[in-house]
mmCIF file of the N, C-alpha and C atoms, coordinates in Angstrom:
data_MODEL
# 
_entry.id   MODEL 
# 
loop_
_atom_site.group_PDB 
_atom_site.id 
_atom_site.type_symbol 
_atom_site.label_atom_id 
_atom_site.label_alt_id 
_atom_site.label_comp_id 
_atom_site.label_asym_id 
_atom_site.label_entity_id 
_atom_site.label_seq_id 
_atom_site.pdbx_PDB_ins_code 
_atom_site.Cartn_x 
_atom_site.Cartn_y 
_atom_site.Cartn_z 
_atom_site.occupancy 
_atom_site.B_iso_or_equiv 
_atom_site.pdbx_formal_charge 
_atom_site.auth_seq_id 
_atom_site.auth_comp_id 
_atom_site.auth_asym_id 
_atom_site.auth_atom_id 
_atom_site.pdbx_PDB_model_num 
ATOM 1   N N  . UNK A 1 1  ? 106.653 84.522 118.548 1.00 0.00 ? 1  UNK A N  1 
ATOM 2   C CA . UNK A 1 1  ? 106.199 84.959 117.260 1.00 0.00 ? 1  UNK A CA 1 
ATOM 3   C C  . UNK A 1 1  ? 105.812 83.770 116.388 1.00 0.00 ? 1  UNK A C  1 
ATOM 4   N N  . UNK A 1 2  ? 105.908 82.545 116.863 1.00 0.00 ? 2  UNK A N  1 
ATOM 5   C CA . UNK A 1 2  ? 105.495 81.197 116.071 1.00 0.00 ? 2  UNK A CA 1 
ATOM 6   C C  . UNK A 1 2  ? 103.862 81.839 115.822 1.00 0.00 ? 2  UNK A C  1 
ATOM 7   N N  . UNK A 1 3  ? 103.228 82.280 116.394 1.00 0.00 ? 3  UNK A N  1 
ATOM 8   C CA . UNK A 1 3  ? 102.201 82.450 116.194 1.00 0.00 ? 3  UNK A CA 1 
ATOM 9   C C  . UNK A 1 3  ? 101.947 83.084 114.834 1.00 0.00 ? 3  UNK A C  1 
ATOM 10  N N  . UNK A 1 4  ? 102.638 83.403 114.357 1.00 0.00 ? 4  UNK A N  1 
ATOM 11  C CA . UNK A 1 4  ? 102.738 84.179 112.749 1.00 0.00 ? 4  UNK A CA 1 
ATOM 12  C C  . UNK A 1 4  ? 102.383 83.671 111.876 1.00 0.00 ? 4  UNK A C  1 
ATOM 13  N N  . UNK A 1 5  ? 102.601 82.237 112.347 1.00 0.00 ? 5  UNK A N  1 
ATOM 14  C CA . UNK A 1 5  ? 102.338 81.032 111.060 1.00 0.00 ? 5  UNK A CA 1 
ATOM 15  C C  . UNK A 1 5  ? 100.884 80.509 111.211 1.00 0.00 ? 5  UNK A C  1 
ATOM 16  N N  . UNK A 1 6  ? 100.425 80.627 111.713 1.00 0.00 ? 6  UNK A N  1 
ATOM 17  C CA . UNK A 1 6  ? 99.120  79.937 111.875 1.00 0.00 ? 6  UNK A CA 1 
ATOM 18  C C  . UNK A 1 6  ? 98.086  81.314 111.298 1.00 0.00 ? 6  UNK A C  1 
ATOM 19  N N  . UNK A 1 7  ? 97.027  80.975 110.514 1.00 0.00 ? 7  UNK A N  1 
ATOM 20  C CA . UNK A 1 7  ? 95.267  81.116 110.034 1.00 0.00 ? 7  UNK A CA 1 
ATOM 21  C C  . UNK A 1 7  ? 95.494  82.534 110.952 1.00 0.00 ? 7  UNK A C  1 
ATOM 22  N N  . UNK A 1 8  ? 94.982  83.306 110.071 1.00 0.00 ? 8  UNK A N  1 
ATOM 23  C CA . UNK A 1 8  ? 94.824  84.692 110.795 1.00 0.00 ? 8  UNK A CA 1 
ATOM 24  C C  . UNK A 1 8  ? 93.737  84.591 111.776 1.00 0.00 ? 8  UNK A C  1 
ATOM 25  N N  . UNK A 1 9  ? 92.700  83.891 111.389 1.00 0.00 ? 9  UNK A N  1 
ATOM 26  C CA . UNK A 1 9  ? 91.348  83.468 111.924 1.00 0.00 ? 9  UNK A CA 1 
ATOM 27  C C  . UNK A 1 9  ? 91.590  82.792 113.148 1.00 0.00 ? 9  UNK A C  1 
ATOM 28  N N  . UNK A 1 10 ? 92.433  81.819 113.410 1.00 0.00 ? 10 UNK A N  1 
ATOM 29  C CA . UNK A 1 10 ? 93.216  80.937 115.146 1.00 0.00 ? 10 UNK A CA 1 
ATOM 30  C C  . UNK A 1 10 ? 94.196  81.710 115.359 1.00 0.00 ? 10 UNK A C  1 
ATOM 31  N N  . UNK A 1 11 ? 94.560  82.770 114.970 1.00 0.00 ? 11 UNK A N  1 
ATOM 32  C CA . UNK A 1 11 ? 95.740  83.209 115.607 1.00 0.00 ? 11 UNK A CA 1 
ATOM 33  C C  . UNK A 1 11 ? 94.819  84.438 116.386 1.00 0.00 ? 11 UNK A C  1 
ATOM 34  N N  . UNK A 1 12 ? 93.460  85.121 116.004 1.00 0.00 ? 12 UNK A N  1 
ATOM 35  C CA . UNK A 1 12 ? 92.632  85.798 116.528 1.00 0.00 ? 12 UNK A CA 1 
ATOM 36  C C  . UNK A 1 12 ? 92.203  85.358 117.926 1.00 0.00 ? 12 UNK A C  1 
ATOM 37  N N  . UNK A 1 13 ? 91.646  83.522 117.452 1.00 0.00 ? 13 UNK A N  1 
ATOM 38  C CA . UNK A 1 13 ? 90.725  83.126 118.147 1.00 0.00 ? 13 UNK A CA 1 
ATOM 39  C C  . UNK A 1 13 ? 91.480  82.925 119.650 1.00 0.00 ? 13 UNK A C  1 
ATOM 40  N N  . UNK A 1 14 ? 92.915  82.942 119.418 1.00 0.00 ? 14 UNK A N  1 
ATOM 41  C CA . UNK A 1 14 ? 94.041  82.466 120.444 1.00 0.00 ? 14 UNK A CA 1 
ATOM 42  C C  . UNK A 1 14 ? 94.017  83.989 121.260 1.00 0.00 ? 14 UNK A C  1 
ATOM 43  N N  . UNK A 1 15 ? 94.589  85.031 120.828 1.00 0.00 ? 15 UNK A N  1 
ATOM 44  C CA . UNK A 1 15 ? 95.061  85.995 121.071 1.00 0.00 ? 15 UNK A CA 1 
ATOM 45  C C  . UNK A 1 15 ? 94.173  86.893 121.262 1.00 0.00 ? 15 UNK A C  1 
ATOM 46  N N  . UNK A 1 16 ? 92.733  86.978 120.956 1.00 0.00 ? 16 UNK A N  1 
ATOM 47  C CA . UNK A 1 16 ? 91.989  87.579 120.574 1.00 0.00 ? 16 UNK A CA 1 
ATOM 48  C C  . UNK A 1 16 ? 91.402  88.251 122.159 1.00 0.00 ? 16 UNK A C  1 
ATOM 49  N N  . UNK A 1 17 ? 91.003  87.531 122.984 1.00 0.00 ? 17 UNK A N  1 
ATOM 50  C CA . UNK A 1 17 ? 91.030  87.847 124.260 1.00 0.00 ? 17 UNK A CA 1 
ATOM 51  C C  . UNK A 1 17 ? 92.110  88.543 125.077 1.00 0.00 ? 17 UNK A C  1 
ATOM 52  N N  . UNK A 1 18 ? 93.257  88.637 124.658 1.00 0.00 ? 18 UNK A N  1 
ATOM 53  C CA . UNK A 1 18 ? 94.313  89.001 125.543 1.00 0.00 ? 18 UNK A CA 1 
ATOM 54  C C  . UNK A 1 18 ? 95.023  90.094 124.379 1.00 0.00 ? 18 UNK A C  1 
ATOM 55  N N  . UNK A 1 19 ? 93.924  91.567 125.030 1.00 0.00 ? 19 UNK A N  1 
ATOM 56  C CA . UNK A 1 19 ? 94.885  92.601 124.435 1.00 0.00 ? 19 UNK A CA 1 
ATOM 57  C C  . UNK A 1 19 ? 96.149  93.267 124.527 1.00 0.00 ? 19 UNK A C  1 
ATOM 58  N N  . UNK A 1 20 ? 96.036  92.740 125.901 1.00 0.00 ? 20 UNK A N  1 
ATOM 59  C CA . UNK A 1 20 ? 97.433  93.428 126.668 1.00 0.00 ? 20 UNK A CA 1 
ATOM 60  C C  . UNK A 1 20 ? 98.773  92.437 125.873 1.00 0.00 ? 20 UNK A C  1 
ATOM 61  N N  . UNK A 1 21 ? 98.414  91.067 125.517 1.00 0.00 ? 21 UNK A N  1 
ATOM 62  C CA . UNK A 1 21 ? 99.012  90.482 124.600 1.00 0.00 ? 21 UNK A CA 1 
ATOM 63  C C  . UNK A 1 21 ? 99.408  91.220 123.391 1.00 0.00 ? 21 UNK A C  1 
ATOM 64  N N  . UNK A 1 22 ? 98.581  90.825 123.098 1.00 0.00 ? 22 UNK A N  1 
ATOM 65  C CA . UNK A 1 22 ? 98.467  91.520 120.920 1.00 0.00 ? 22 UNK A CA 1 
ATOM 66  C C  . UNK A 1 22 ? 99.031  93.131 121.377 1.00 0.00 ? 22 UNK A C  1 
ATOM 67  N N  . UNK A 1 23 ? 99.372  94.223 122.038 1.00 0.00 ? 23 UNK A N  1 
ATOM 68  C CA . UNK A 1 23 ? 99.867  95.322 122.509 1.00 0.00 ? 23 UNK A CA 1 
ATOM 69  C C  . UNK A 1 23 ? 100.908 95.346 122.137 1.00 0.00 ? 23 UNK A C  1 
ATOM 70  N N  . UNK A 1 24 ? 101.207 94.557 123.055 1.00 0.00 ? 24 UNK A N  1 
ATOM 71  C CA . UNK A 1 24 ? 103.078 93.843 123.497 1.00 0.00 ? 24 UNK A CA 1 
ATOM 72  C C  . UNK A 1 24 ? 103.757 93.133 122.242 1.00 0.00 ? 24 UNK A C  1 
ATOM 73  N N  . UNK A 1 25 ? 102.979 92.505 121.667 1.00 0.00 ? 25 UNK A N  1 
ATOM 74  C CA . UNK A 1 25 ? 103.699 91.934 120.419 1.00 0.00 ? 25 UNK A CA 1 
ATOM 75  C C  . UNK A 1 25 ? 104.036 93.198 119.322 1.00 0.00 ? 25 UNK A C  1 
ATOM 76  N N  . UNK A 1 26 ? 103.064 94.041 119.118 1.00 0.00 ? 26 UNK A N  1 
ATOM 77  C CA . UNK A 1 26 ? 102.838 95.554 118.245 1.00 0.00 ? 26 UNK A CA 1 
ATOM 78  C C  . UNK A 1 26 ? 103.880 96.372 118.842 1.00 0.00 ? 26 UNK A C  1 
ATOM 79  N N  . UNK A 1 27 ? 103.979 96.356 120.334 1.00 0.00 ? 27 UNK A N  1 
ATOM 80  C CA . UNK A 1 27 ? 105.383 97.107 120.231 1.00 0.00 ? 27 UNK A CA 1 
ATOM 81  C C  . UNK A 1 27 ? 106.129 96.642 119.992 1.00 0.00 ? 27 UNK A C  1 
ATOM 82  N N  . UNK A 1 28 ? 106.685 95.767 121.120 1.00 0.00 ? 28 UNK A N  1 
ATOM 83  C CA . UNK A 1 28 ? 107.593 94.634 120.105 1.00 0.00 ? 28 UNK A CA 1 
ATOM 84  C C  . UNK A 1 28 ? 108.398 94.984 118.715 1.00 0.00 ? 28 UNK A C  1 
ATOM 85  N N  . UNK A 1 29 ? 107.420 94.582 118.137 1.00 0.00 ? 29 UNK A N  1 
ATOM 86  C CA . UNK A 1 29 ? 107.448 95.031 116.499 1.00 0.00 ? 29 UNK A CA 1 
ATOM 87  C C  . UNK A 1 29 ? 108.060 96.125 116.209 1.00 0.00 ? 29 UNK A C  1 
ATOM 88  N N  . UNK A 1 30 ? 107.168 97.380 116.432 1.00 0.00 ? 30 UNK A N  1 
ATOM 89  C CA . UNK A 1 30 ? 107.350 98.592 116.223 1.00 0.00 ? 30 UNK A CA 1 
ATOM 90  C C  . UNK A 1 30 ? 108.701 98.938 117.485 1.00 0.00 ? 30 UNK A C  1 
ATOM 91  N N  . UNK A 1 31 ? 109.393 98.590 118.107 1.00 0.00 ? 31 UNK A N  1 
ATOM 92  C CA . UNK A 1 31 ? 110.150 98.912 119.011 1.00 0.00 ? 31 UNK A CA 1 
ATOM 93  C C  . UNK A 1 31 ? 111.615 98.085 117.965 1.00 0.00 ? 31 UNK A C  1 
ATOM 94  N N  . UNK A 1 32 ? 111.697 97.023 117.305 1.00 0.00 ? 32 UNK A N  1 
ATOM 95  C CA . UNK A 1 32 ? 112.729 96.639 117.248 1.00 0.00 ? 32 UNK A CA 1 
ATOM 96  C C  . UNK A 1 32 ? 112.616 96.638 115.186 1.00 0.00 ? 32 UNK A C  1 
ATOM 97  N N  . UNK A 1 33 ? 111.680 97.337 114.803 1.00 0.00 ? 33 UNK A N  1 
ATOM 98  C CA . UNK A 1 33 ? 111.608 97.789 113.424 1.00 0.00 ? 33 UNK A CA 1 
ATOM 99  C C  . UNK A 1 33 ? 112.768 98.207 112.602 1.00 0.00 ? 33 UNK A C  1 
ATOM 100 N N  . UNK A 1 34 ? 113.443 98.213 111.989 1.00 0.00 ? 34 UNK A N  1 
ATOM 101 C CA . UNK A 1 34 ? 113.597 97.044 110.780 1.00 0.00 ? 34 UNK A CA 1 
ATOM 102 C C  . UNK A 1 34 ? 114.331 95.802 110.629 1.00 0.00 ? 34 UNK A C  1 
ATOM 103 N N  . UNK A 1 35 ? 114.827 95.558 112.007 1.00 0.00 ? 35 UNK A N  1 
ATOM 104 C CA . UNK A 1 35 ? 115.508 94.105 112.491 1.00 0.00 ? 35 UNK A CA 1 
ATOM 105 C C  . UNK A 1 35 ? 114.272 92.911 112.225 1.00 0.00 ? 35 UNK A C  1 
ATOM 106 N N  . UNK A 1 36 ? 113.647 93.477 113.420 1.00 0.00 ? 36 UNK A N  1 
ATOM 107 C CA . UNK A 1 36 ? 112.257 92.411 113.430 1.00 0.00 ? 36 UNK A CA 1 
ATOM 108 C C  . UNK A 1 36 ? 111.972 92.083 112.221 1.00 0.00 ? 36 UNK A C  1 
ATOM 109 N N  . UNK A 1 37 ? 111.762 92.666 111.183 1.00 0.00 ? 37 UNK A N  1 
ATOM 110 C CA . UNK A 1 37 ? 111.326 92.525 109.744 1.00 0.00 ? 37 UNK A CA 1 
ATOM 111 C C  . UNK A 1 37 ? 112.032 91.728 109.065 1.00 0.00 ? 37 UNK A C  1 
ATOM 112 N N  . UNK A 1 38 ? 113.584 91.853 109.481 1.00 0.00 ? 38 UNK A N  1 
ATOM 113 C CA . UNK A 1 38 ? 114.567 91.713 108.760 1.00 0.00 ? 38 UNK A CA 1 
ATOM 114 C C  . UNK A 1 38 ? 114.773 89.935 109.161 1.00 0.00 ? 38 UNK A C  1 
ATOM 115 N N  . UNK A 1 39 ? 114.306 89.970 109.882 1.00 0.00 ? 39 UNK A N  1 
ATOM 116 C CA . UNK A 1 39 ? 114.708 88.424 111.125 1.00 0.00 ? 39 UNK A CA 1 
ATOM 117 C C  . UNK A 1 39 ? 113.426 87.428 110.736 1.00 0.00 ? 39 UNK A C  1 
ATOM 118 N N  . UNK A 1 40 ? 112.404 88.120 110.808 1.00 0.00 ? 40 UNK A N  1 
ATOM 119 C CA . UNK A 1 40 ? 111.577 86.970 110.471 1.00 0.00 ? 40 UNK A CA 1 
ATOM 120 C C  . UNK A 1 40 ? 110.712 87.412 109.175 1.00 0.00 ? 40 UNK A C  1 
ATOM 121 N N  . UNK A 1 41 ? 111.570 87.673 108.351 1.00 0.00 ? 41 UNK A N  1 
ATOM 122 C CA . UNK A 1 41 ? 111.267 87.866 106.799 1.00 0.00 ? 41 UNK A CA 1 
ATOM 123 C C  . UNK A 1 41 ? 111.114 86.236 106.403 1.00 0.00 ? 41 UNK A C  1 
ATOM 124 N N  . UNK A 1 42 ? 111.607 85.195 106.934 1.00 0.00 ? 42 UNK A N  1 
ATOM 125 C CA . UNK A 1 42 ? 111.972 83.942 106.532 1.00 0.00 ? 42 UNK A CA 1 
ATOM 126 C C  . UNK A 1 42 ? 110.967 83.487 107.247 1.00 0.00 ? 42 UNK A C  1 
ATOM 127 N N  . UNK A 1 43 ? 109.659 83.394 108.188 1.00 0.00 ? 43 UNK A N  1 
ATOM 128 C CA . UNK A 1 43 ? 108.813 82.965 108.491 1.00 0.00 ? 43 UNK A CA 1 
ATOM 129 C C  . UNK A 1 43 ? 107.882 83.679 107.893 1.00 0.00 ? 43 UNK A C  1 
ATOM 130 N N  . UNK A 1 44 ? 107.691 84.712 107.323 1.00 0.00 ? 44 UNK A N  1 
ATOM 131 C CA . UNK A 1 44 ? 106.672 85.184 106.599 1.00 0.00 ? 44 UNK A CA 1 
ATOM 132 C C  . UNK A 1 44 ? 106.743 84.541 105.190 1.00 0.00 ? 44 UNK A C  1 
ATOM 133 N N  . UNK A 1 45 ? 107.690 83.883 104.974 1.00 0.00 ? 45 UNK A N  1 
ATOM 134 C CA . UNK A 1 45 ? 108.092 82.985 103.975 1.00 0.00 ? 45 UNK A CA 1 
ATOM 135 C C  . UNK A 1 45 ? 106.878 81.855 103.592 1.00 0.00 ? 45 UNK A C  1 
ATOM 136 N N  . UNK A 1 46 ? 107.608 81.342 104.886 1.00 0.00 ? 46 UNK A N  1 
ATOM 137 C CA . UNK A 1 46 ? 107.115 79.743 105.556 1.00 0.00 ? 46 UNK A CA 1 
ATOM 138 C C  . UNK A 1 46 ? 105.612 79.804 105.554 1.00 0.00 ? 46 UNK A C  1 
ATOM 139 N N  . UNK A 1 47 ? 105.304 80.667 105.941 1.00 0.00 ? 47 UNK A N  1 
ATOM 140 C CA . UNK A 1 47 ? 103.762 81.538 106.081 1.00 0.00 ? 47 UNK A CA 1 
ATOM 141 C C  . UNK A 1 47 ? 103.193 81.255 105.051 1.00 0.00 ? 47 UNK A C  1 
ATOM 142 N N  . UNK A 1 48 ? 103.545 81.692 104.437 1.00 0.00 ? 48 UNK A N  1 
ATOM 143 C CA . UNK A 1 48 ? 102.596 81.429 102.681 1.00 0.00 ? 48 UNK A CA 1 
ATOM 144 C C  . UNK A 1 48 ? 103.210 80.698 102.310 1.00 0.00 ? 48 UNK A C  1 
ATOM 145 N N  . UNK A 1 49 ? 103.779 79.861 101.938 1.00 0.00 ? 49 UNK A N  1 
ATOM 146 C CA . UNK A 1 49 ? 104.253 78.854 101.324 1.00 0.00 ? 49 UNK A CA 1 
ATOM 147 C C  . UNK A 1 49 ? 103.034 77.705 102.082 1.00 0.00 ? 49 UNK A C  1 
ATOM 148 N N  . UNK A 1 50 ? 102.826 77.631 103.229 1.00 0.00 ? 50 UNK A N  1 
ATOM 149 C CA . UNK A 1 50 ? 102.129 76.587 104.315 1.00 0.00 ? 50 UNK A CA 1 
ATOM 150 C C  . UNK A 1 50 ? 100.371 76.995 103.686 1.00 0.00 ? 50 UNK A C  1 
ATOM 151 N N  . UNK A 1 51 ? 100.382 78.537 103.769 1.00 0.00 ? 51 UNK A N  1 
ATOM 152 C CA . UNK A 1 51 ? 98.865  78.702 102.882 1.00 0.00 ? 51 UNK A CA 1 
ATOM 153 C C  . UNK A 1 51 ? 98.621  78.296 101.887 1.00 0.00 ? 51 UNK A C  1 
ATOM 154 N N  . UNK A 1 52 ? 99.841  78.269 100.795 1.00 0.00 ? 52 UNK A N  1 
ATOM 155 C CA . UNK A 1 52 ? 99.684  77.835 99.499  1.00 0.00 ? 52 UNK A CA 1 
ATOM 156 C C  . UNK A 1 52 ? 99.140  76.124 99.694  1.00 0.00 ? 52 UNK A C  1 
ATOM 157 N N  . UNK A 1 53 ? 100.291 75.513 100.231 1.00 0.00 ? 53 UNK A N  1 
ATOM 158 C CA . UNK A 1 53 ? 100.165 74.312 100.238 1.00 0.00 ? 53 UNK A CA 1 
ATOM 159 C C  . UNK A 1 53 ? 98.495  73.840 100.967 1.00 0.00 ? 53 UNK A C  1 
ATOM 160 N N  . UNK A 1 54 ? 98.425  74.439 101.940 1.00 0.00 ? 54 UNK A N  1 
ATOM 161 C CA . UNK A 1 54 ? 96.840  74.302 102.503 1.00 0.00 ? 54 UNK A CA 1 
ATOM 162 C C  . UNK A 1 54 ? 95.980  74.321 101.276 1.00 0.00 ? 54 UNK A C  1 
ATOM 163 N N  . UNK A 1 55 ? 95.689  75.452 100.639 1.00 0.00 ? 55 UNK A N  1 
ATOM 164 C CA . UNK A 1 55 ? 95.073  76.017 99.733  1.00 0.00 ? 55 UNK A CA 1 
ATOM 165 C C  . UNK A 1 55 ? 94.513  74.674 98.488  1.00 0.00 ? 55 UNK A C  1 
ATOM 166 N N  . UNK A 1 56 ? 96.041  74.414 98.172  1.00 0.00 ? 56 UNK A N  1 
ATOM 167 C CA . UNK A 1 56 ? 96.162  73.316 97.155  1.00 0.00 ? 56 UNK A CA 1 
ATOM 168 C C  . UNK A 1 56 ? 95.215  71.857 98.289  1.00 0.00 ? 56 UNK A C  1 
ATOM 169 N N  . UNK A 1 57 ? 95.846  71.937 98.607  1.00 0.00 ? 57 UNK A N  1 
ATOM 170 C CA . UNK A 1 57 ? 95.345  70.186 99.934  1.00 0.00 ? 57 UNK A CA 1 
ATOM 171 C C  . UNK A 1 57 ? 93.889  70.658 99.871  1.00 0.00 ? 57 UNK A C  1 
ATOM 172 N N  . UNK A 1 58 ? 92.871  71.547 100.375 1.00 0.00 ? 58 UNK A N  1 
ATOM 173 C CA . UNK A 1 58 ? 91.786  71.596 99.996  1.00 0.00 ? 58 UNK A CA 1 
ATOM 174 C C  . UNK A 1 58 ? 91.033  71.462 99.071  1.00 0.00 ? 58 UNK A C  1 
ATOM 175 N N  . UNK A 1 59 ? 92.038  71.940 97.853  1.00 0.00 ? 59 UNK A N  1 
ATOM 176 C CA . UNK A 1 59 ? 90.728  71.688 96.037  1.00 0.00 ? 59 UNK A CA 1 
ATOM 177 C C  . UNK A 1 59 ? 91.215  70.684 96.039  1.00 0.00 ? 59 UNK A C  1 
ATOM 178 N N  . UNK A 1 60 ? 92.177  69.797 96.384  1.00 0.00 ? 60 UNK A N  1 
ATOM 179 C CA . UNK A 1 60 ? 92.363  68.199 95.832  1.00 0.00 ? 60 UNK A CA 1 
ATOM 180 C C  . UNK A 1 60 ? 91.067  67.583 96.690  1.00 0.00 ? 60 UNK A C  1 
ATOM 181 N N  . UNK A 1 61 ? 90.764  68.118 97.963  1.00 0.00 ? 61 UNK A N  1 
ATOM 182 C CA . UNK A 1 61 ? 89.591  67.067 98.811  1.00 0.00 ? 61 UNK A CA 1 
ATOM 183 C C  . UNK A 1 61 ? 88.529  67.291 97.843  1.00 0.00 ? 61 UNK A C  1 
ATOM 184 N N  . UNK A 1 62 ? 88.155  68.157 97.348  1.00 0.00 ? 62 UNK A N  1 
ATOM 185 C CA . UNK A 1 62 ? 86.840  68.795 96.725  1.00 0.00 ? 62 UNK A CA 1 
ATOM 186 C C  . UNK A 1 62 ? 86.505  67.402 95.712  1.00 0.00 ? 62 UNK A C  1 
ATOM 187 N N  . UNK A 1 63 ? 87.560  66.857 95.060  1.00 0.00 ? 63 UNK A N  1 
ATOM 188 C CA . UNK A 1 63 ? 87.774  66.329 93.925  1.00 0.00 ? 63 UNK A CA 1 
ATOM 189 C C  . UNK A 1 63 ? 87.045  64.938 93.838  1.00 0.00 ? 63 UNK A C  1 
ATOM 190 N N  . UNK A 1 64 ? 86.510  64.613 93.509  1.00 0.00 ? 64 UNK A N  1 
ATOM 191 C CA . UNK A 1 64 ? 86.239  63.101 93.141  1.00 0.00 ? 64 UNK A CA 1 
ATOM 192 C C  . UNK A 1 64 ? 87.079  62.271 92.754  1.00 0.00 ? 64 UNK A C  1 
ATOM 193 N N  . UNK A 1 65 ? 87.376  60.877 93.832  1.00 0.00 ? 65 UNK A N  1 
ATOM 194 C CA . UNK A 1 65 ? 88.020  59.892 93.391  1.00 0.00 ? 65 UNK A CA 1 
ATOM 195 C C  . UNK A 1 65 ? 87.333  58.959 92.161  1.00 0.00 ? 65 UNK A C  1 
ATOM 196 N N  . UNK A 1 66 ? 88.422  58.396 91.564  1.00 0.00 ? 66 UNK A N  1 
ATOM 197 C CA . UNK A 1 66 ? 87.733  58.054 90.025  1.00 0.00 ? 66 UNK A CA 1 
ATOM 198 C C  . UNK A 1 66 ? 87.190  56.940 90.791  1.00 0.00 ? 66 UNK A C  1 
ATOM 199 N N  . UNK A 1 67 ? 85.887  56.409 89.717  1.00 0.00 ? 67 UNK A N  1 
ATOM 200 C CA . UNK A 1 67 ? 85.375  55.062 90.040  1.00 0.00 ? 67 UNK A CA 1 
ATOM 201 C C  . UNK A 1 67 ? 86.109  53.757 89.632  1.00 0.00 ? 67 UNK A C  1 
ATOM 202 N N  . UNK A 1 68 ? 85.912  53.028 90.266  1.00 0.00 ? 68 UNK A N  1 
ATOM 203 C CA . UNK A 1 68 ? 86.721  51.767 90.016  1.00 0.00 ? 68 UNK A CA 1 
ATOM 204 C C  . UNK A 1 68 ? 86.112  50.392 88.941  1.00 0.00 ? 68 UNK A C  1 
# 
């Protein structure tokens, strides 16, 4: 489930081919529901907290360093 943390967009591009994958994880899920939730409530955390921080790290590149 590390895969949780990564760009919805690479976690596609990874998984995206292998449905029988992405299946298995959905039951998974839905098979061990409201534990699963309950267990990695703390990586859905990490999750956005890592977007936020991305988010921020990008408008700082945008930025112009002052001239010297």
């Amino acid at each position: 489930m590390q895969l949780e943390l990564v760009d919805d967009k690479d976690r596609e591009r990874i998984l995206g081919p292998h449905k029988r994958v992405m299946r298995w994880i959905d039951d998974t899920k839905n098979a061990t529901r409201p534990h699963f939730d309950e267990v990695h409530s703390v990586l859905y955390k990490v999750k956005e907290k890592l977007q936020s921080q991305r988010a921020v790290g990008e408008t700082r590149k945008n930025v112009l360093p002052p001239k010297m």
